[in-house]
Backbone bond lengths (Angstrom), bond angles and torsions (degrees), N, CA, C in turn:
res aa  C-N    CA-C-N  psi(-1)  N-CA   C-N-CA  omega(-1)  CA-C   N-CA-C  phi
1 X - - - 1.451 - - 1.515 108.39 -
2 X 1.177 133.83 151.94 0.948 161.95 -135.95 1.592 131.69 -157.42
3 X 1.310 125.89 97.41 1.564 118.96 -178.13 1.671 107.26 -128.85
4 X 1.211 94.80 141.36 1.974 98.53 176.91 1.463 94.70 -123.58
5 X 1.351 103.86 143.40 1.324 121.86 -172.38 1.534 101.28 -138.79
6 X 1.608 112.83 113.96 1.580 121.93 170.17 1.222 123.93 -80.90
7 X 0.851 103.73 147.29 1.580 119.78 174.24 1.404 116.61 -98.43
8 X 1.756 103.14 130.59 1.411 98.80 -175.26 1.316 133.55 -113.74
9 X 1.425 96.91 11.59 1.451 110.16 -177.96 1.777 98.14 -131.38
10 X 1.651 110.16 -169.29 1.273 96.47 179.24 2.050 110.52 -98.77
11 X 1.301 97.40 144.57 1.586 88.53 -164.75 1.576 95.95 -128.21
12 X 1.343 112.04 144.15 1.809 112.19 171.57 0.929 96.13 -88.48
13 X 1.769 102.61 164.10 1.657 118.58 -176.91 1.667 110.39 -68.52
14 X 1.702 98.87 -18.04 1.169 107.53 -149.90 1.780 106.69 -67.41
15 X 1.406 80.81 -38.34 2.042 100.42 -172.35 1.521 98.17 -83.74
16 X 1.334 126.62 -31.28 1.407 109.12 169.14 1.226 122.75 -42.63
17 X 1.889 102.42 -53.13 1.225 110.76 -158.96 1.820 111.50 -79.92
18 X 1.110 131.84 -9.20 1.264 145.02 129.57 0.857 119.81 -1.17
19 X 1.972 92.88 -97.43 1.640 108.80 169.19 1.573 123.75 -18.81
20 X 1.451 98.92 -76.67 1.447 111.46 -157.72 1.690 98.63 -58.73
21 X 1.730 120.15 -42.31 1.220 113.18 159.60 1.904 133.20 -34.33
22 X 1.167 115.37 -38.87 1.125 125.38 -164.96 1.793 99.31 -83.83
23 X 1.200 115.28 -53.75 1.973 133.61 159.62 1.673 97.59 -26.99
24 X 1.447 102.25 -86.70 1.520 107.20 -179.10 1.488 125.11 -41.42
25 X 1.799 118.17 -43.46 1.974 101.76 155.99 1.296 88.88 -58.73
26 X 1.320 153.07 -85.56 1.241 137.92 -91.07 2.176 93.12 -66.66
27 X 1.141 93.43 -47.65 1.654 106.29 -159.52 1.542 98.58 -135.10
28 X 1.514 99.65 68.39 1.675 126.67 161.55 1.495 112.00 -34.97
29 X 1.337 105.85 -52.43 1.693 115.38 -167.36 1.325 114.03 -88.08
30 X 1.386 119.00 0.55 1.206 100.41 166.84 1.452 112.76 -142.73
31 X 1.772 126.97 10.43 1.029 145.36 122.33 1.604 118.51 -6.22
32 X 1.434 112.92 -65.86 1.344 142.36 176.56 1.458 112.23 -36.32
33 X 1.358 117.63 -34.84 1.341 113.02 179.56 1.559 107.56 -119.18
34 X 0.961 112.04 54.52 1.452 126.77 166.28 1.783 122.70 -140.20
35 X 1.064 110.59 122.39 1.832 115.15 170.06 1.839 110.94 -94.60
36 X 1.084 96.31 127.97 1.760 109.14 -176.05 1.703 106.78 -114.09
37 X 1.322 96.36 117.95 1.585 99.30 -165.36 1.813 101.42 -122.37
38 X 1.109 144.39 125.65 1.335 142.25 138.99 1.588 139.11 -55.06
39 X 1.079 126.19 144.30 1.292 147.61 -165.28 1.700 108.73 -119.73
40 X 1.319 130.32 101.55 1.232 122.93 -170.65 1.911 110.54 -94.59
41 X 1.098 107.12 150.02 1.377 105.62 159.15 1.745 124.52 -60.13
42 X 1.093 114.55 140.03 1.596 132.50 -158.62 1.615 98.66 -61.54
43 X 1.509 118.50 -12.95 1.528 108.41 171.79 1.518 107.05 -126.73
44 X 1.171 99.29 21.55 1.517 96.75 166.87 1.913 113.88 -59.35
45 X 1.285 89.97 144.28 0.975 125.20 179.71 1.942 116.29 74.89
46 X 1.335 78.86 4.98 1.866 80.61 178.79 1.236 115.08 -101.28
47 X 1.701 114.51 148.97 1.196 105.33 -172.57 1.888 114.48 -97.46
48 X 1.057 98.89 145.32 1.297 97.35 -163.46 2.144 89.65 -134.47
49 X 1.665 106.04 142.37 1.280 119.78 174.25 1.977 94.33 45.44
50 X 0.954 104.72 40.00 2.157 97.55 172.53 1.136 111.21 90.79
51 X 1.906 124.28 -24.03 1.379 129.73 -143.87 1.834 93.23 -124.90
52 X 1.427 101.01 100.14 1.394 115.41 142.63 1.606 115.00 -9.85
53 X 1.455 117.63 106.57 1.815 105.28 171.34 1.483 102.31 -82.32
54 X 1.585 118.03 124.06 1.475 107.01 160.22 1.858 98.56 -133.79
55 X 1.306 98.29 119.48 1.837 119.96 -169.42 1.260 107.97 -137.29
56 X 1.671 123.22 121.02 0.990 128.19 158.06 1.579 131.42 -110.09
57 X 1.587 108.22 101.82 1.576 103.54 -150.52 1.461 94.00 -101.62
58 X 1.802 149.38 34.21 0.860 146.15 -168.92 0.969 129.13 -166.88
59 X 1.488 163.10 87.32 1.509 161.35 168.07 1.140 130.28 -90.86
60 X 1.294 116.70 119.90 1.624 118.57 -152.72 1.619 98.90 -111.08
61 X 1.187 134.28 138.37 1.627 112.07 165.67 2.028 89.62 -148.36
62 X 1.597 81.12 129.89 1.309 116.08 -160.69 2.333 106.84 -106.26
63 X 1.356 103.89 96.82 1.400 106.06 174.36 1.450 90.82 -49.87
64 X 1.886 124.79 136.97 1.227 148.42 128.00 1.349 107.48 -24.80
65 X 1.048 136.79 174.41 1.531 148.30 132.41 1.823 122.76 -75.96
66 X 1.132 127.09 140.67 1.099 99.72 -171.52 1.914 112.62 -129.65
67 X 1.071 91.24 155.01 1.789 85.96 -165.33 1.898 105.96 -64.94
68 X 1.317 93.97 -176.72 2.026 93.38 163.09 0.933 86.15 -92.61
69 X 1.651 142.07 -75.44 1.167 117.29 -132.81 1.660 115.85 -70.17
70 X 1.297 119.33 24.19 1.583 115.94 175.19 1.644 96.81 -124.35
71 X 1.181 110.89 19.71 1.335 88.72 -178.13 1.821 100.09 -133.26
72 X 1.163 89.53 11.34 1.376 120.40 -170.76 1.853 114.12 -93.24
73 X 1.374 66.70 -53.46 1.805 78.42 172.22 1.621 127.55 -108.56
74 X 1.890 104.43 6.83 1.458 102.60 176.69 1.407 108.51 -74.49
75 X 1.401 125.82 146.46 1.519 123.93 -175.10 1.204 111.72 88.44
76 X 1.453 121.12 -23.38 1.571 130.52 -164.39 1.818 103.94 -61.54
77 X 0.897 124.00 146.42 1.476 131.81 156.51 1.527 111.05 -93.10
78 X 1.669 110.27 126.56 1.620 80.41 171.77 1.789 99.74 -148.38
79 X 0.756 87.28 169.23 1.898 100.34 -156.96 1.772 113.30 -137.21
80 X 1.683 105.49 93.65 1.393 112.73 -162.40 1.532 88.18 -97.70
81 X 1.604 104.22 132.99 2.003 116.61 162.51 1.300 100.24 -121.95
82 X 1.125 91.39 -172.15 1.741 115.75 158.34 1.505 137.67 -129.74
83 X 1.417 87.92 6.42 1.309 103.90 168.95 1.522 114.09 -87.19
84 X 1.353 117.21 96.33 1.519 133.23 -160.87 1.593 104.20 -89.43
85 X 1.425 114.77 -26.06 1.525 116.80 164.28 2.096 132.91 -74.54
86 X 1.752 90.38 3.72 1.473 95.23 168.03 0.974 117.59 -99.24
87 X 1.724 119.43 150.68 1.713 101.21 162.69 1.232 134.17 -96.16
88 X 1.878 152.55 -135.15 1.103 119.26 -133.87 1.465 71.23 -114.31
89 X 1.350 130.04 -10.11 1.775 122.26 -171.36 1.445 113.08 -95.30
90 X 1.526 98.60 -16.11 1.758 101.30 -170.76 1.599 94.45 -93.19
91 X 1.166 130.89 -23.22 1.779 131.15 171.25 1.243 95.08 -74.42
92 X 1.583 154.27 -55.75 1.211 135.68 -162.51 1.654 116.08 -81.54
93 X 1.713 97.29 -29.75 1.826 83.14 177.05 1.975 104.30 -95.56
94 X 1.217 113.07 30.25 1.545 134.11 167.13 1.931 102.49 -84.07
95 X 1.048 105.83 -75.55 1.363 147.41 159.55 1.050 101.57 -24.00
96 X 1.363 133.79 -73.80 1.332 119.86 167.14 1.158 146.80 -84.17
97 X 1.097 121.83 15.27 1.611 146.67 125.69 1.477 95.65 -1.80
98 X 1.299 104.23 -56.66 1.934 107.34 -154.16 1.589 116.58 -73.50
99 X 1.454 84.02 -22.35 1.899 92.84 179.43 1.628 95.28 -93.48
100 X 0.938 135.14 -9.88 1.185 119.00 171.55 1.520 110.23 -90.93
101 X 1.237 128.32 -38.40 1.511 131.02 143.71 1.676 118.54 -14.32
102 X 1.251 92.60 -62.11 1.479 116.87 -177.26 1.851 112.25 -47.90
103 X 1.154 93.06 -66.34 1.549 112.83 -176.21 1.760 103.37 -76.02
104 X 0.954 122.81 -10.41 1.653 130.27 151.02 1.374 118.22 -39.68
105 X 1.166 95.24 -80.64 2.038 133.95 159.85 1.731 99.80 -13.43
106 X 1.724 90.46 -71.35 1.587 93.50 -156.91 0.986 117.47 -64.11
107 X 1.543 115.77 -39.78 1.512 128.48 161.92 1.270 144.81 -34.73
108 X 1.558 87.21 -41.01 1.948 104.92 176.81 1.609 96.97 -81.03
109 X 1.574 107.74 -35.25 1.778 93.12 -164.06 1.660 100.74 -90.12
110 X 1.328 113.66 3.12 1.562 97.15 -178.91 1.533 114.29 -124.37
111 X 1.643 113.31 -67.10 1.563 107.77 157.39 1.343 128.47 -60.72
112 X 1.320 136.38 -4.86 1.486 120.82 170.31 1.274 102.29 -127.59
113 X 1.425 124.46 8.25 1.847 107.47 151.17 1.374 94.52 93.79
114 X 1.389 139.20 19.10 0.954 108.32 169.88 1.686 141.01 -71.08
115 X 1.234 103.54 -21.77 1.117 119.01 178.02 1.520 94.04 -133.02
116 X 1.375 113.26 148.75 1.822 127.76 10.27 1.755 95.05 -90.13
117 X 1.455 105.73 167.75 1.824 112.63 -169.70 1.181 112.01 -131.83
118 X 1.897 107.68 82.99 1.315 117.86 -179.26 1.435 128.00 -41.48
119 X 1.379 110.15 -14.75 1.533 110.43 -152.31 1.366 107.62 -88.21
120 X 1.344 122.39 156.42 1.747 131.63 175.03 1.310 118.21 -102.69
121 X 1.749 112.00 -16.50 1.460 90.28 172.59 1.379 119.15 -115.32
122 X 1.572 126.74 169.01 1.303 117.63 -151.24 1.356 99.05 -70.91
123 X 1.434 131.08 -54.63 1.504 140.08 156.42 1.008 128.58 14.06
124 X 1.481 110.16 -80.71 1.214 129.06 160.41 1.434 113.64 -61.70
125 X 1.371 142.11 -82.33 1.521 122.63 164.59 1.198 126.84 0.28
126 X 1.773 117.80 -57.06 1.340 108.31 176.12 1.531 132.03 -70.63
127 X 2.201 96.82 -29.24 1.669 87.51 151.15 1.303 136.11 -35.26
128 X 1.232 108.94 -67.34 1.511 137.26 -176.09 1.573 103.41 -42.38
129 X 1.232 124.10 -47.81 1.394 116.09 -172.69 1.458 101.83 -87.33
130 X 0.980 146.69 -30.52 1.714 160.75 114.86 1.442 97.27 8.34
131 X 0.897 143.53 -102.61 1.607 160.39 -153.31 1.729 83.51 -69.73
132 X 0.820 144.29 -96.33 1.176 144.32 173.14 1.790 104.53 5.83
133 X 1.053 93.06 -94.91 1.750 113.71 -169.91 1.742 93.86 -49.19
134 X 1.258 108.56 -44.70 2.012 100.45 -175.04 1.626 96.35 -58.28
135 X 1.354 132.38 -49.82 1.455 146.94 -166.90 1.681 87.50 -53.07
136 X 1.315 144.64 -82.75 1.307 143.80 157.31 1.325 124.07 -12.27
137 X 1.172 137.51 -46.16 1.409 149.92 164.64 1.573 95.49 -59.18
138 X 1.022 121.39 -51.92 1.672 104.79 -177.29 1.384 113.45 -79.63
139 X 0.926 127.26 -40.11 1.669 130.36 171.57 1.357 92.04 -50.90
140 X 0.998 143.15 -67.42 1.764 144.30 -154.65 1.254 95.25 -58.56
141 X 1.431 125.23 -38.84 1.495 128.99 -144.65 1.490 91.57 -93.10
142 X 1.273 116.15 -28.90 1.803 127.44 170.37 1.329 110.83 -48.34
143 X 1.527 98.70 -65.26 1.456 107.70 -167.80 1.518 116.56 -82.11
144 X 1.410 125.73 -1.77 1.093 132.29 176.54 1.799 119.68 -88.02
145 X 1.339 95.92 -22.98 1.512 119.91 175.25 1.639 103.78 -91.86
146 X 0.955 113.89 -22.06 1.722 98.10 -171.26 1.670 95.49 -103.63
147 X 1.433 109.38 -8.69 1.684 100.63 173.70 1.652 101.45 -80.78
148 X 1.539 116.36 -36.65 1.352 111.23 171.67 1.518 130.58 -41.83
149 X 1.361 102.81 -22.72 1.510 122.08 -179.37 1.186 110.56 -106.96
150 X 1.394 116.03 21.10 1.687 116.72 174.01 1.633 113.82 51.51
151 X 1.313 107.05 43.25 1.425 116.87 162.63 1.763 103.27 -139.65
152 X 1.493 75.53 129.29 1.641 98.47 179.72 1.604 134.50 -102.83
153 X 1.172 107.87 25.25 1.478 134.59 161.47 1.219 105.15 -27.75
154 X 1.501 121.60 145.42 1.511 116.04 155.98 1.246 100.33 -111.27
155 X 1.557 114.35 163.42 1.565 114.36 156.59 1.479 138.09 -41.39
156 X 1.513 114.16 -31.36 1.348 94.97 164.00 1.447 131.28 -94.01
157 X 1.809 113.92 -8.59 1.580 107.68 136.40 1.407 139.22 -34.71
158 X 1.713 101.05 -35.65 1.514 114.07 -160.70 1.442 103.53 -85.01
159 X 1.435 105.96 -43.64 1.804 94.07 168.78 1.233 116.95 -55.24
160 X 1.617 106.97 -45.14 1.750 92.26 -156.65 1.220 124.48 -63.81
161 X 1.504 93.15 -26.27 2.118 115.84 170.37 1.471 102.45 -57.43
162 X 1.073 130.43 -49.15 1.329 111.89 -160.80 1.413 140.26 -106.13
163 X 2.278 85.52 3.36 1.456 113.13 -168.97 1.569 121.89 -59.85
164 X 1.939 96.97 -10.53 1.450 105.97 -167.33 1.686 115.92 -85.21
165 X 1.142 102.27 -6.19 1.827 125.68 -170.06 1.845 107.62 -102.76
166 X 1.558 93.76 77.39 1.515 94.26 -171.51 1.841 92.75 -104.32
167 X 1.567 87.11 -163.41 1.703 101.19 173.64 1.725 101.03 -142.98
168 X 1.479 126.11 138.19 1.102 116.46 -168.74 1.526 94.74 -128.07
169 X 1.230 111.34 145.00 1.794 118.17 166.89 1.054 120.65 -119.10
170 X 1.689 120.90 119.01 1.196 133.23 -168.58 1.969 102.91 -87.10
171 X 0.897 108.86 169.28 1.446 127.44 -176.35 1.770 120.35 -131.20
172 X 1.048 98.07 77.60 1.596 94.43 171.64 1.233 157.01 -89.48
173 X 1.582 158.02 37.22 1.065 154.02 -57.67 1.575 86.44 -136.56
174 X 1.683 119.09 112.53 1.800 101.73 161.13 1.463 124.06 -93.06
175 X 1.008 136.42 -160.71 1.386 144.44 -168.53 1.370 99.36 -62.82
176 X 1.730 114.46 -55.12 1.224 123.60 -135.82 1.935 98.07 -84.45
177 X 1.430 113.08 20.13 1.766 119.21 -164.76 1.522 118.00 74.38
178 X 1.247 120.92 22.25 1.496 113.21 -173.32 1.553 104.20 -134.57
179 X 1.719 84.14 127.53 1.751 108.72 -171.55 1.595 88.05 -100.12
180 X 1.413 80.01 136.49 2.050 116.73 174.38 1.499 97.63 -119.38
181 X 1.639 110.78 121.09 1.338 122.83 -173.95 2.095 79.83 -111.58
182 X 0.873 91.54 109.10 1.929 91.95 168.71 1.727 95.68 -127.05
183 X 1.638 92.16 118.39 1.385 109.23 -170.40 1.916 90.29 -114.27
184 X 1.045 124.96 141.95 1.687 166.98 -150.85 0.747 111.65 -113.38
185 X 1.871 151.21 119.98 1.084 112.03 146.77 1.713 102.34 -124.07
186 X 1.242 132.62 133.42 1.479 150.23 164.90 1.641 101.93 -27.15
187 X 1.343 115.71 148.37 1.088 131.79 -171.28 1.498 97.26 -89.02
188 X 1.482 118.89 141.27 1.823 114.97 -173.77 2.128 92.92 -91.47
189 X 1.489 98.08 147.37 1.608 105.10 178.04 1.275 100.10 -95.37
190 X 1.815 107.08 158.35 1.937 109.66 -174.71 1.412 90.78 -28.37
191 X 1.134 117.01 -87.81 1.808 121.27 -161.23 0.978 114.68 -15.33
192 X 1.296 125.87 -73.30 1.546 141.43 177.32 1.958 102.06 -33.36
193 X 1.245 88.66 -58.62 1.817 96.86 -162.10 1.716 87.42 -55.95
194 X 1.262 119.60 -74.44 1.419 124.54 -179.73 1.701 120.85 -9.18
195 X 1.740 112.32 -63.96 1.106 121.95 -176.23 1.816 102.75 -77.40
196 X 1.895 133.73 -34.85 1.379 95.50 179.54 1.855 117.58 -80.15
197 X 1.683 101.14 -3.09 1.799 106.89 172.64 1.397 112.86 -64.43
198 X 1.566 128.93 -26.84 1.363 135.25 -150.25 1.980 88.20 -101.97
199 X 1.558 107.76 -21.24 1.611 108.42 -167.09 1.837 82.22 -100.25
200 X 0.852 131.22 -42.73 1.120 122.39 -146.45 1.497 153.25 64.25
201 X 1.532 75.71 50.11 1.765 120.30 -166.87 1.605 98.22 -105.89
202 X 2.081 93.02 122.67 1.323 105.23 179.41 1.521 95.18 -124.36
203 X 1.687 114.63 156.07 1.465 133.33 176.89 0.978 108.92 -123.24
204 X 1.724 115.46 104.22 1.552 130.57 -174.35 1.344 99.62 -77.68
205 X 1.171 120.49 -27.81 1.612 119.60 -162.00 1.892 117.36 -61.86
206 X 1.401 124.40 166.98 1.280 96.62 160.59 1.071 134.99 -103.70
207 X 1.291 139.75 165.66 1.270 135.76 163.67 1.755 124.25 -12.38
208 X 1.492 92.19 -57.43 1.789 106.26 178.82 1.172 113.87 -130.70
209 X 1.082 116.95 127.53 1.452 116.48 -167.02 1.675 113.80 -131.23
210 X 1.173 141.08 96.86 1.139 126.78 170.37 1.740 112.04 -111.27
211 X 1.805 96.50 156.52 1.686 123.67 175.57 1.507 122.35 -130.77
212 X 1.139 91.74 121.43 1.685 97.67 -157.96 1.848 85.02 -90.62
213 X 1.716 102.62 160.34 1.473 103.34 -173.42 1.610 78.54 -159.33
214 X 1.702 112.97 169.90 1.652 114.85 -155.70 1.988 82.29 -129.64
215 X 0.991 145.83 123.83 1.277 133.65 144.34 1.201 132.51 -27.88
């Protein structure tokens, strides 16, 4: 394919060649299959009245041809071992080991606080990494059970699904000195129900619950 594009004013080669420079970083990868050709004005390069003519009244850009085997493998993911005795499912769920590694990481340093570790004494530090790392053991133990059930959720799917299923406690104080703690709890949606059936998580508690207390 083939497009010519005129020019309608007078343009140097110099700023053309710029341009099309600045295009080509912009979009490296697909730059690549394009040829950029110029068209000069009929006195280019002559000097006329002292002044050098430099005019570019034409831009041609010409699609390459392109092979299969690059078009074959653009987009492709590909994943070289040497382990010649696996097959093509036992190298990719190998492979992703690492993103689950990954999302380990983020987890410990973001939902369970592991980092940053205000504390100064060693004691405490080792709590901290203690509670931490136990907090990880259960997330793993989450996601290791709901893969058993052929659901492939990650943990930070699993919060966001279920962040909506809280319990709230109201505080009531009457005249007579007596606090009413009436604690709530939200009805769980399919989803919700789905993921504590797949954990095998039951809620003895009730729905509404209040405890009266005297000041």
């Amino acid at each position: 394919m083939k497009r010519s594009i005129a020019m309608g004013a007078v343009v140097k080669t110099q700023l053309v060649s710029e341009r099309i420079g600045r295009i080509k970083a912009k979009y490296p990868s697909v730059a690549g299959n394009y040829d950029f050709s110029l068209s000069y004005h009929e006195d280019h390069g002559k000097v006329i009245k002292r002044s050098r003519v430099d005019r570019v009244i034409d831009l041609t850009i010409t699609e390459r041809p392109t092979k299969t085997g690059n078009d074959y493998l653009r987009g492709a993911y590909v994943i070289e071992t040497n382990h010649n005795e696996l097959t093509e499912g036992e190298i990719w769920n190998l492979y992703m080991t690492l993103t689950r590694v990954e999302n380990a990481f983020r987890s410990l340093k973001s939902d369970l606080g592991l980092r940053p570790v205000y504390h100064q004494l060693a004691t405490r530090t080792a709590a901290h990494l203690f509670i931490s790392v136990l907090g990880y053991h259960l997330l793993s133990a989450i996601e290791l059970t709901l893969r058993s059930n052929d659901d492939t959720r990650s943990w930070s799917t699993i919060k966001e699904q279920v962040s909506t299923h809280a319990r709230t406690t109201m505080v009531l104080t009457s005249d007579e000195g007596i606090v009413n703690h009436i604690r709530v709890s939200s009805v769980p949606e399919p989803t919700q129900r789905k993921i504590y059936s797949l954990l095998g998580v039951r809620d003895p508690l009730k729905r509404t619950k209040t405890i009266a207390t005297r000041l």
